[in-house]
C-alpha positions in Angstrom: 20.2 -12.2 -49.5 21.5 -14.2 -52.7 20.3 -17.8 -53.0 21.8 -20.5 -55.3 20.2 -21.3 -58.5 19.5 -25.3 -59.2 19.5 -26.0 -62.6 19.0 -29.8 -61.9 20.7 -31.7 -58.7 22.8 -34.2 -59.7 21.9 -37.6 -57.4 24.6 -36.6 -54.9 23.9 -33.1 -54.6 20.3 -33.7 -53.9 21.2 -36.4 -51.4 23.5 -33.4 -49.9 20.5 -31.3 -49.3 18.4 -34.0 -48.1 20.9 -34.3 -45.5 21.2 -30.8 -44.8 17.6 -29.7 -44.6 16.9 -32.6 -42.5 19.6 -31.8 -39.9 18.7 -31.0 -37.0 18.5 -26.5 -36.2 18.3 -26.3 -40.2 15.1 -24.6 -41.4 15.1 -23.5 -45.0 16.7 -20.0 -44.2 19.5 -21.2 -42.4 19.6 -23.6 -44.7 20.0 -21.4 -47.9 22.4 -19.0 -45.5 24.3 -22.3 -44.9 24.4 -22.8 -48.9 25.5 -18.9 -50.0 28.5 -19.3 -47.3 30.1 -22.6 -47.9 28.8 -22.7 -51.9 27.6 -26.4 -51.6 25.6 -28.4 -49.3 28.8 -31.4 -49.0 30.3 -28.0 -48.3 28.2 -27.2 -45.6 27.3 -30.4 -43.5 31.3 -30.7 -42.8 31.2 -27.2 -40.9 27.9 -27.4 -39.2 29.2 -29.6 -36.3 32.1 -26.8 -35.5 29.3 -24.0 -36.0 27.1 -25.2 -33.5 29.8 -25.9 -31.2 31.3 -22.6 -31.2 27.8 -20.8 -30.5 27.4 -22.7 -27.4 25.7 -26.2 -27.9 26.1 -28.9 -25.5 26.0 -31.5 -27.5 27.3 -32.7 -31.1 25.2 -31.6 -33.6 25.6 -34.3 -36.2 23.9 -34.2 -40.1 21.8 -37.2 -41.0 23.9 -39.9 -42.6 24.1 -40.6 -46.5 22.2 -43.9 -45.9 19.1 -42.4 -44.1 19.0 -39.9 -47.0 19.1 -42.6 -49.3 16.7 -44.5 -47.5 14.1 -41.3 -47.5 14.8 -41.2 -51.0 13.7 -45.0 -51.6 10.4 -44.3 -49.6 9.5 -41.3 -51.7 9.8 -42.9 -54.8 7.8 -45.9 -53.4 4.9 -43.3 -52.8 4.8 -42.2 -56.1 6.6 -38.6 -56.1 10.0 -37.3 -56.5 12.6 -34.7 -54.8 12.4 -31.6 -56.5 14.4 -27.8 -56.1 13.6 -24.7 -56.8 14.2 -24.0 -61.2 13.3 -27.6 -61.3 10.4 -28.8 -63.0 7.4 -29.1 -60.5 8.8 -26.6 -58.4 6.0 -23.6 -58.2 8.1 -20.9 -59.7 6.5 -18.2 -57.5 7.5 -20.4 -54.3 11.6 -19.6 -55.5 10.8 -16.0 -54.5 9.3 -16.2 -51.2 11.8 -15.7 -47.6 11.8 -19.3 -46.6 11.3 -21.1 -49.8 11.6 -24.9 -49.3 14.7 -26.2 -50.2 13.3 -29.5 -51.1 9.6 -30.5 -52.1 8.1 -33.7 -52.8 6.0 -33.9 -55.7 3.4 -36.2 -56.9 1.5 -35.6 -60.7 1.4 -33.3 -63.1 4.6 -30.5 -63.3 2.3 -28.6 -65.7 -0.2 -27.4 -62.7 3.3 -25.8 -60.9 3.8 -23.9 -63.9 0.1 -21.8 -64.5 -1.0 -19.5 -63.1 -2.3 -20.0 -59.5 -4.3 -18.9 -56.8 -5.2 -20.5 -53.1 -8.7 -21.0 -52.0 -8.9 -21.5 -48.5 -11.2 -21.0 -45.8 -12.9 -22.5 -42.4 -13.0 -26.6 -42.0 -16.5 -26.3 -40.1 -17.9 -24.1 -43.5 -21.3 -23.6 -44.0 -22.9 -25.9 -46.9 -23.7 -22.5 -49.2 -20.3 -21.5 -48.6 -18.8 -24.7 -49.6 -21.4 -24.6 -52.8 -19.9 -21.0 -53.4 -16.1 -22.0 -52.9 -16.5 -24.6 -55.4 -17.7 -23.0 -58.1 -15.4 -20.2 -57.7 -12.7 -23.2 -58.3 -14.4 -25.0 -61.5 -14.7 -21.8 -62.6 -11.5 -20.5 -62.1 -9.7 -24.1 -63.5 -11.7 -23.7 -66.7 -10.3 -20.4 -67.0 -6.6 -21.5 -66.5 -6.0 -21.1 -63.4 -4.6 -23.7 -60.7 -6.6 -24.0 -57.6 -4.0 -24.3 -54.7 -5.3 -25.3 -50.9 -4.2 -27.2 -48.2 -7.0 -30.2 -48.8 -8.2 -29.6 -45.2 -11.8 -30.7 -44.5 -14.5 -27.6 -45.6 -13.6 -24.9 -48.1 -10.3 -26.7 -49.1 -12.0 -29.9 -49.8 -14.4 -27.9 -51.8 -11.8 -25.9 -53.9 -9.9 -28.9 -54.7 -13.1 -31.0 -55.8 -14.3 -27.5 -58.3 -11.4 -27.5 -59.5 -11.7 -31.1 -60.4 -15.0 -30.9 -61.7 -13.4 -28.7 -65.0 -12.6 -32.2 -65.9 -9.0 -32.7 -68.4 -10.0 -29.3 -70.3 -9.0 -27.0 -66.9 -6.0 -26.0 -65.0 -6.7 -28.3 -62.4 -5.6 -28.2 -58.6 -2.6 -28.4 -56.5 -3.2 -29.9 -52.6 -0.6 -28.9 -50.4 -0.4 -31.5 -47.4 0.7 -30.6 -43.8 2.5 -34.1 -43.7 3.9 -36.6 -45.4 3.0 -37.1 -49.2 2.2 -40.7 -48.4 0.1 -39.8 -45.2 -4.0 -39.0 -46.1 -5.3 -36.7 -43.3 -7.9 -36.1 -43.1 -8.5 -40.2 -43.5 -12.0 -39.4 -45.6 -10.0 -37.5 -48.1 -8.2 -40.5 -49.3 -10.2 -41.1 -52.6 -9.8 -37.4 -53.4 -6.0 -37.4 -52.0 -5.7 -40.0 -54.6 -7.2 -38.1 -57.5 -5.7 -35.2 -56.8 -1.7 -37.0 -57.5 -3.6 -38.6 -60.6 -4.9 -35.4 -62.2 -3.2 -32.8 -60.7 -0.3 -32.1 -58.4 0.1 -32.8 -54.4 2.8 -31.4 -52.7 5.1 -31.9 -49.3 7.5 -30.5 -47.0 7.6 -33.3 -44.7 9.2 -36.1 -44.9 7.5 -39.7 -45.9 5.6 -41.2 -43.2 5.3 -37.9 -41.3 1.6 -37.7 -39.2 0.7 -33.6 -39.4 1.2 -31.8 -35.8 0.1 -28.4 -35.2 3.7 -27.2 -36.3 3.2 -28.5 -39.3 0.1 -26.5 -40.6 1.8 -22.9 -40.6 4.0 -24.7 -42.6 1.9 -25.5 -44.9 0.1 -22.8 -45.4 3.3 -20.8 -46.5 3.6 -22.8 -49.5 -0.1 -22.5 -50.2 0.6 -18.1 -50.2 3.7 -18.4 -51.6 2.9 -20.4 -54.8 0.3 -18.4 -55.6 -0.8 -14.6 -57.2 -3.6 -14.6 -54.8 -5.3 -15.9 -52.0 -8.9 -16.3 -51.3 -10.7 -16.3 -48.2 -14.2 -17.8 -48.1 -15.0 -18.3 -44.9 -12.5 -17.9 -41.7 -12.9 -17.5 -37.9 -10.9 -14.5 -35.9 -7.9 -17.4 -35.1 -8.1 -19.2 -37.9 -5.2 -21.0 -40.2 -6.9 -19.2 -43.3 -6.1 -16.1 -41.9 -2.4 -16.7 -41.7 -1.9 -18.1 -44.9 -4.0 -14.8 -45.9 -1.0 -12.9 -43.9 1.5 -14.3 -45.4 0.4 -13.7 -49.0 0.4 -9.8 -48.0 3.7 -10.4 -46.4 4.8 -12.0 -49.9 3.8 -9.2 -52.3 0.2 -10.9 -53.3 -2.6 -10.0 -53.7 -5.6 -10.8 -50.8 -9.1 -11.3 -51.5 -12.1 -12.4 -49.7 -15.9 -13.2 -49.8 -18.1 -11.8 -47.6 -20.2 -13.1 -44.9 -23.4 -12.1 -42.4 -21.6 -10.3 -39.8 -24.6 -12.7 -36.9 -22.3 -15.6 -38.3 -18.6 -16.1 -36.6 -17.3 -18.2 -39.7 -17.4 -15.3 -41.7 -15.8 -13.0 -39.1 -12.0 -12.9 -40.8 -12.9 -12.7 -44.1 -15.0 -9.6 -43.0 -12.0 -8.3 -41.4 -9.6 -8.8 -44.0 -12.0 -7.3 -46.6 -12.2 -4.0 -44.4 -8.6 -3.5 -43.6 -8.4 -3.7 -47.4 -8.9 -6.9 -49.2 -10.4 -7.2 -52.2 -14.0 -8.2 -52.2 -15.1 -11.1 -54.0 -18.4 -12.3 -55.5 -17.1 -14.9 -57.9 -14.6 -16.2 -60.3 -14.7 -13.1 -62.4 -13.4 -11.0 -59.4 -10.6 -13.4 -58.8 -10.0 -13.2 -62.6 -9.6 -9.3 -62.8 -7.8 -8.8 -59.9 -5.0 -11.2 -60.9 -4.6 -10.5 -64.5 -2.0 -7.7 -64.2 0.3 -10.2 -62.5 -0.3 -12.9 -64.9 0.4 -10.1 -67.8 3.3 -8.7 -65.6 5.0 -11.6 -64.1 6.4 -11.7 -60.7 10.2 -10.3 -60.9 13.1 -13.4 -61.7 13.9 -15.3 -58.8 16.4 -14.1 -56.3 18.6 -17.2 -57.2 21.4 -16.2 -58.7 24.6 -18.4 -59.4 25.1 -22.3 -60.1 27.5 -22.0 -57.3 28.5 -19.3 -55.0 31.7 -19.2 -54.1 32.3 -18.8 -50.2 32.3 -15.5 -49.0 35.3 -14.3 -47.5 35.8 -14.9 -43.5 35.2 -12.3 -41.0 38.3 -11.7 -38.9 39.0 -14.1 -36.0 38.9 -10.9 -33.5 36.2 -9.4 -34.9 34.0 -12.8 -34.4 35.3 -13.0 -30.8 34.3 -9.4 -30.0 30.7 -10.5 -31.9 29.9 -13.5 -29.9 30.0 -11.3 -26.8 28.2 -8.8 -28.7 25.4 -10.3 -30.7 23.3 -12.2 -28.3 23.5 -8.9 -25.5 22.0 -6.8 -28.3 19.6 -9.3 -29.2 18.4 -10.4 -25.5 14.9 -11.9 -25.5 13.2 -9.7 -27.5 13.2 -9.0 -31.3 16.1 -7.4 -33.1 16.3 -6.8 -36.9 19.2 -8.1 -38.6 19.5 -4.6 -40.0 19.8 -3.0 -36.8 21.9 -5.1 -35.3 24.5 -4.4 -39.0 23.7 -0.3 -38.2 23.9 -0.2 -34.5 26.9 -2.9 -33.2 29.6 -1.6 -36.1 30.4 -5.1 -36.6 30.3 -6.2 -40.7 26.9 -8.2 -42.1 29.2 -11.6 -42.9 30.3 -11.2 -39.1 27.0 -10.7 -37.6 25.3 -13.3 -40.3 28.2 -16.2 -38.9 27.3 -15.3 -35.1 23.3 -15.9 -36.3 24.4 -19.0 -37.9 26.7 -20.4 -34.9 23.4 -19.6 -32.7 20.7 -20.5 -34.5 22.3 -24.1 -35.3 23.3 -24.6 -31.3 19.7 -23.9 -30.5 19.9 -20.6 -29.4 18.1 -18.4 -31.6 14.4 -17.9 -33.0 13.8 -16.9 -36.3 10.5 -14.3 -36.5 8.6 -13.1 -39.0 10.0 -9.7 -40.8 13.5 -10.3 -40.8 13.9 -10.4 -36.9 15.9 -13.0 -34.7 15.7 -13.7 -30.5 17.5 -15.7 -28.5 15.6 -18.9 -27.8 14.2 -19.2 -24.3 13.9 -22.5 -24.7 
């Protein structure tokens, strides 16, 4: 899948992908599909209305307007931050290369700390005080050696990570907080003062838009920018359900590396991180673990972004009988249950910029689920 390489929005453009991110159906896949078919976002938000129409939507789908982009944009900069892309500065680099990277981020403080070498700390919100001690001197450590502590500044270990990092005062990497909802929203409320220091001396990031209270939703989310900024994450402490665990998934799922610290198997906090260490994580004791299993990658850099040209041209379009024939076609194959987009290319005959248009037309009329690992269902919803 080829993505579009941003070598700085101009203030239209970036208004264009405000408006396009925030539409309505548009998640940052279909979003970035959206991009590499019509080569701009302008391009884009004039055909979505007639895509979503032809997979079967009831009602218009219409883009935001330019003036409630505008107006997002005013509120943004009244918090502090700024709109960034991905080859922008304060745009993780590692973030580019993930499935679903956000198209947009806000950013508050330092671009420096998106640029070194990072790795999340992350672990149970009910932690145990010696765990807490333990996560946080992992993180001073870790900062003072030059590397960003990244976590999702959620009560517990994340609170704990962030403040170590902290505590390696102006001479260390210092810490990235990666918030569930809007950059100008503190939650928990306690964690204002070190929300606050955090944007001052080191870098807080957000999906969401301004003003936005997290949900539940919101927290996978989240946690995908956590894995996917990062070489590594580090578990300290995690229940069997727990959010640590899947931001611990996904960093498997992206190609980094998993680690985790031990716990007494009596205590139930410690039960994921025991798991995740005997399905094959890599055991950690301190910041010197951390430290050698992440050197390779920060000696061998993660492979160039899969962004590719200023501006892709638009594909050619599939043939109009072909696409009739497909939107019969592609949603019996699919049903209710998972299909992989590869499968569907091999097994229906039909070309991948068919069956890619069909996924488009459905997904923006409401009608199809993304899933992890390249699959898609139709919605039941």
């Amino acid at each position: 899948m080829s993505r579009t390489r941003v070598g700085g929005l101009t203030r239209a453009e970036r208004l264009d992908w405000l408006r396009l991110i925030r539409t309505e159906q548009v998640g940052p896949i279909t979003f970035f599909d959206l991009l590499d078919r019509y080569g701009s976002a302008a391009a884009a938000l004039e055909a979505i209305p007639e895509l979503a129409k032809r997979g079967g939507r009831s009602r218009p789908l219409t883009p935001p307007s330019r003036s409630a982009a505008e107006a997002e944009l005013r509120r943004i900069t009244a918090a502090g931050a700024r709109l960034v892309a991905p080859g922008e500065p304060g745009y993780p680099p590692p973030l580019a290369r993930i499935p679903d990277p956000p198209p947009l981020l806000q950013i508050r403080g330092h671009d420096a700390v998106a640029t070194a070498p990072a790795v999340a700390l992350v672990g149970a919100r009910s932690a145990a005080l010696p765990a807490m001690r333990l996560a946080g001197r992992i993180a001073a450590d870790l900062a003072a050696a030059g590397v960003v502590v990244v976590s999702g500044l959620a009560r517990g270990i994340d609170a704990a990570a962030h403040d170590g990092a902290l505590r390696a005062g102006p001479g260390g990497a210092g810490t990235m907080a990666v918030v569930a909802g809007g950059i100008d929203v503190v939650y928990p409320p306690e964690h204002a003062a070190l929300q606050a220091r955090i944007a001052a001396e080191g870098l807080l990031v957000a999906e969401q838009p301004p003003g936005t209270e997290p949900q539940a939703r919101h927290f996978p989310r989240r946690n995908r920018i956590v894995a996917g900024a990062t070489l590594a994450t580090v578990v300290v402490e995690a229940a069997p359900r727990s959010g640590s665990l899947i931001t611990a998934r996904l960093a498997g799922d992206y190609g980094r590396e998993v680690l985790a610290v031990p716990g007494s198997p009596a205590d139930p906090r410690s039960e994921g991180a025991n798991r995740l260490i005997r399905d094959g994580a890599t055991l950690v004791r301190d910041a010197a673990d951390v430290l050698e299993a992440i050197r390779p990658l920060i000696d061998r850099p993660l492979a160039e972004p899969v962004m590719e040209t200023a501006v892709a041209p638009p594909p050619m379009a599939p043939d109009p009988a072909e696409l009739d024939h497909a939107r019969r076609e592609i949603p019996r194959r699919i049903g209710a249950s998972a299909a992989r987009l590869d499968d569907l290319v091999h097994e229906s005959g039909l070309t991948a910029a068919t069956i890619l248009t069909i996924l488009l037309e459905l997904e923006l009329a409401g009608r199809l689920d993304r899933l992890p690992g390249q699959k898609v269902s139709l919605s039941m919803g």
